[in-house]
Every structure is written in structure tokens, then in C-alpha cells.
Phi, psi and omega in degrees: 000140206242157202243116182266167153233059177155140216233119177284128165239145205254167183284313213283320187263353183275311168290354168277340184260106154294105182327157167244143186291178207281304153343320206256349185249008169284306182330303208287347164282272214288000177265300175347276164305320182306322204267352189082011213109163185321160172265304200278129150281170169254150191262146209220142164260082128057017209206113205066031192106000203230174177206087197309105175289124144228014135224142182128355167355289156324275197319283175339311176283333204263328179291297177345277176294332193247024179322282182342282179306324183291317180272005142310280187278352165273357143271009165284298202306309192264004157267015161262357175283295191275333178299338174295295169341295193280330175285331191242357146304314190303325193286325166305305185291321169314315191250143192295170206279341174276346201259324163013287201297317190289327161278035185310290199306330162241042164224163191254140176245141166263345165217142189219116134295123193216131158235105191291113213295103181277162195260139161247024170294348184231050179249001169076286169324129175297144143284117208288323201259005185048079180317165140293140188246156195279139187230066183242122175333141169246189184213125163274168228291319203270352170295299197298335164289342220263358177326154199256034199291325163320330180284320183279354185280109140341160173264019163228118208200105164275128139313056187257117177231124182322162197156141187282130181299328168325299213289332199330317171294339181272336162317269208303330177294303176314334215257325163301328173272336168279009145109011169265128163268145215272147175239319200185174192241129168241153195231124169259106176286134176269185183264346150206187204264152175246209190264144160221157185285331204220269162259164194285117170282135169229013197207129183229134175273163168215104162292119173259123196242187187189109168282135192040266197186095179211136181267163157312158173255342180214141205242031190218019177250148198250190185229035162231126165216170177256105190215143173297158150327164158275169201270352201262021172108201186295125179087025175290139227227132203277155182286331184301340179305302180317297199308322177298331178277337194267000182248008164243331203212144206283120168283210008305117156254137201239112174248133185273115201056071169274129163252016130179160196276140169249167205266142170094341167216177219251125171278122196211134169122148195287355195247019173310137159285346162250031169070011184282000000 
């Protein structure tokens, strides 16, 4: 592999590209910064050891000159971050704890657990094996789409949402009506296989989203783990997943259709043991 260490500008290609206005190079700082760096490689020809810019010029120049200034508002961003944050804990931690759920509604979450109870009446297959059926209220996609869950998001906002491999297209539809771009999959291995019409399930997803621009807090995780069931019966979710969401991602935390409440989050769905 041969290593350049300097990107050569040729002039001749350099006079072809039209400075940016003052507007367009303020954009581009700010996609930067959103994004953590360019989004756009810069483009290069190769050749005799060098490595000739022929497109990217701007950008090359707008990293260059404004290391400082970028990395100013990219700590700017995020102590306008924890300040949302830090605002809608206090607002939470204000009201006592059975009263919670009402104040769901005038608080902001920077991360939301949701497992959302699916209706499986519209998955088209007779149960051939007799699934265990829930014995919870269930919601159909459009009930469930039509939840406020956006309304509860930050405007930096991680997502995880439970899913069935069956259920899966309604995942990506959900997570698109609430207002998330879809990023990866975690995958739960169980310690044995249940029932299926076709093959025997042993794996449950968690579709991971993402609202504005918020990074992980930790850069060492993979998007599979082995964990037993949860202790509370069918569709139960093992408690080590929280201890994992709350060591990636920043609260205020808000978990959705919750079968019981923890210490550090706002708990919501009729089947919380503390009644929020």
C-alpha cells in the first residue's frame, strides 16, 4: 500500500472551482460540525507518489482554516445539548414518582425505549404452532403510528425499538412516522428457540434510530448480545438491555410500554408495576 502524506493542488484545477459566498461557506461549517466532520470525500488522482485535488477544494480549505472555529461550535452544540437535557431532568425529578406519566407530556427525552405491544392480526399466516398470544392490549400500526412519540423526543434523540423478525417492515415504517432515521440493528440472541410457522425464533431485534444528531457515548459495542428472557412472562426483555442503553446513550430516559419501573427513568404503558 503505497502512503501519501500531502495532497498537492494543482492551480490549473484549482481556477476552475468557484469561491463560496459567505452563506455557503457559514452552510458548510455548519454540516461539519452537525455531522462531525465532511460528509463528501475529497477527490484525488493518484499518480507517481502524489496525490493531485480535483475536487473539494472548498471543503479542504473550510477544514483547514476553521479547525478552531469548528471545534468551538461543535462544544457549543453540545453544551446546548446537555442543557435541554439538564432542563427536562429537573422537570421530571420535580414531580413525584406515581404522578410521572403525566408529566411525560411536558418533557423532552434524549433516549426512548419502546416496545411496542403489535397486533399480529394482519401478518396473513394461520397459526400453525399456536404462538402464545399476549395477554396485554395489542395496537395496530396505525394506532401506534399515530402515538406522539416525536412529540416526546428531543431535538438529539436516540431511539430503540423492540421487534419482532416477523414485525420488521413495521419497524422502519414506525420509526419514519415518528420522525427517526433508521442507523442499525441489534440483534438479541435468546438461549433457546420458541415457536414459528416456518423457522423456530430465537432472536429479537431492537431497531436503533436517531433524531437530529446525537453520538454514542461509547465506541466498543457490538450490535449482537446473549441474554436470558426477562423475568415478567411473555415478550419479556431482559434488564441487562437497559444497563446497555444507558452506558450508549444520554438521558432524560423514557421507556414506552414498560413492565416495570426503574430508578433513572420515566416509565409509560399500562403494564409498569407502578402503575405509570
Amino acid at each position: 500500500m503505497k502512503v501519501y502524506n500531502d495532497i498537492i493542488i494543482d492551480a490549473e484545477f484549482a481556477a476552475l472551482i468557484p469561491p463560496l459566498s459567505a452563506e455557503e461557506r457559514q452552510q458548510l461549517e455548519e454540516n461539519i460540525v452537525e455531522h462531525g466532520g465532511a460528509r463528501d470525500p475529497l477527490v484525488v488522482w493518484a499518480s507517481k507518489g502524489t496525490l493531485t485535488l480535483l475536487d473539494g477544494h472548498n471543503l479542504k480549505k473550510a477544514v483547514e482554516e476553521g479547525r478552531p472555529v469548528l471545534h468551538v461550535k461543535r462544544e457549543l452544540k453540545e453544551q446546548a445539548r446537555e442543557a435541554r437535557r439538564e432542563e427536562n431532568r429537573k422537570k421530571i425529578a420535580a414531580v413525584p414518582e406515581p404522578e410521572q406519566a403525566a408529566a411525560v407530556a411536558d418533557a423532552k427525552f434524549a433516549t426512548i425505549v419502546i416496545d411496542p405491544p403489535w397486533d399480529w392480526g394482519d401478518e396473513g399466516d394461520q397459526d400453525q404452532l399456536g404462538r402464545a398470544r399476549p395477554d396485554y392490549s395489542t395496537m395496530t400500526i396505525e394506532q401506534l403510528e399515530n402515538l406522539d412519540v416525536a412529540g416526546l423526543a428531543d431535538d438529539d434523540c436516540h431511539i430503540y425499538m423492540w421487534i419482532t423478525n416477523r414485525s420488521l417492515p413495521k419497524g422502519f415504517r414506525l420509526l419514519e412516522a415518528w420522525g427517526f432515521r433508521y442507523i442499525t440493528a441489534i440483534t438479541w440472541v435468546k438461549p433457546h428457540f420458541g415457536m414459528g410457522n416456518y423457522f423456530r425464533g430465537q432472536t429479537e431485534h431492537v431497531l436503533f434510530g436517531v433524531k437530529g444528531s446525537q453520538p454514542l457515548k461509547r465506541k466498543d459495542v457490538g450490535t449482537v448480545f446473549e441474554a436470558d428472557r426477562g423475568p415478567a412472562g411473555h415478550s419479556s426483555k431482559p434488564p441487562s438491555f437497559l444497563d446497555l442503553v444507558e452506558s450508549c446513550s444520554p438521558g432524560p430516559f423514557l421507556e414506552m410500554f414498560s413492565r416495570s419501573s426503574r430508578a433513572g427513568w420515566v416509565s409509560w404503558g399500562e403494564n409498569t408495576d407502578a402503575g405509570q
